[in-house]
N, C-alpha and C positions, 0 to 999 in steps of 0.2 A: 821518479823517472825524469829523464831530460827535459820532456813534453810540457811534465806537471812543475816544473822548475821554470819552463820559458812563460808558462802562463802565469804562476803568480809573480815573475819577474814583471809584466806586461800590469799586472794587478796594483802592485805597488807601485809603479811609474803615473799610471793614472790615478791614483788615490794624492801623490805625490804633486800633481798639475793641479788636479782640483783644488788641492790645501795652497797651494802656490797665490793660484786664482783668488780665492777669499781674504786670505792676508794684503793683497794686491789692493783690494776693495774695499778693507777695513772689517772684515767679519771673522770675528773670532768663537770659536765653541767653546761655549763656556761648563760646558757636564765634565764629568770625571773622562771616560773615554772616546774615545771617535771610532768609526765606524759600528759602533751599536745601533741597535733599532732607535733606540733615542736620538743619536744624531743624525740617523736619516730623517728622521722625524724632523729636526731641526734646520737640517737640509731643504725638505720640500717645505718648508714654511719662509725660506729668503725668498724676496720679490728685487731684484734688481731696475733705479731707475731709467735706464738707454734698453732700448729691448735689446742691442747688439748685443750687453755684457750678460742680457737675461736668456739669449741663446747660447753663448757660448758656456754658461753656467750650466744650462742644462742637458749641454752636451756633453761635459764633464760627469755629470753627475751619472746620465743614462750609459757613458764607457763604464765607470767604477762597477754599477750593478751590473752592466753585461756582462764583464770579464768574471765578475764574483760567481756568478752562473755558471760557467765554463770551467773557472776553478774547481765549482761545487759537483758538476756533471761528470767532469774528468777524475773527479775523485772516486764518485760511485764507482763510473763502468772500470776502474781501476781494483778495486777492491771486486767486482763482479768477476772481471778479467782471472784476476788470483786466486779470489774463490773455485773456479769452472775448474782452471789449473792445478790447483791442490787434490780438486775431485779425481779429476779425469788421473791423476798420478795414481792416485789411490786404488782406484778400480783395475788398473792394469796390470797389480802387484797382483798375481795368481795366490792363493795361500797353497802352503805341501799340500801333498795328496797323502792324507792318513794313511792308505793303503798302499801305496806304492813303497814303501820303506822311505821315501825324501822328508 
């Protein structure tokens, strides 16, 4: 849907600043992939020395997970949404009436 398009458009922008941000700084992730649990993990282990750059890191960091949530939420009620939709079609298809000759 359009919806779930603008949000993980918003997903990858901020995944996109934060990667920005650390290259900026000199911090590169050194594991096979990024955004695994591993590089969160690697994530909340950076300590930046100016608290300015260690707030604006972590403001980075708290958008990525928030939109990831949003993405993840909008995915269910999405699939919930289609689900209810598929039912409620189903149920209103009457079957013939044996008897009726239909």
């Amino acid at each position: 849907t359009r919806a779930r398009e603008d949000m993980k458009h918003l997903q990858c922008q901020a995944k996109q600043r934060l990667s920005a941000f650390l290259l900026r700084h000199g911090q590169s992730y050194g594991g096979k992939s990024h955004w695994t649990q591993a590089h969160y993990r690697w994530l909340e282990g950076l300590k930046f020395s100016q608290s300015v750059q260690q707030i604006v890191f972590q403001e980075y960091v708290d958008t990525v997970k928030l939109l990831s949530q949003r993405v993840a939420a909008l995915d269910e009620q999405l699939s919930s949404a289609a689900a209810a939709s598929i039912s409620t079609s189903n149920s209103r298809r009457r079957p013939p009436d044996r008897y009726s000759g239909q």
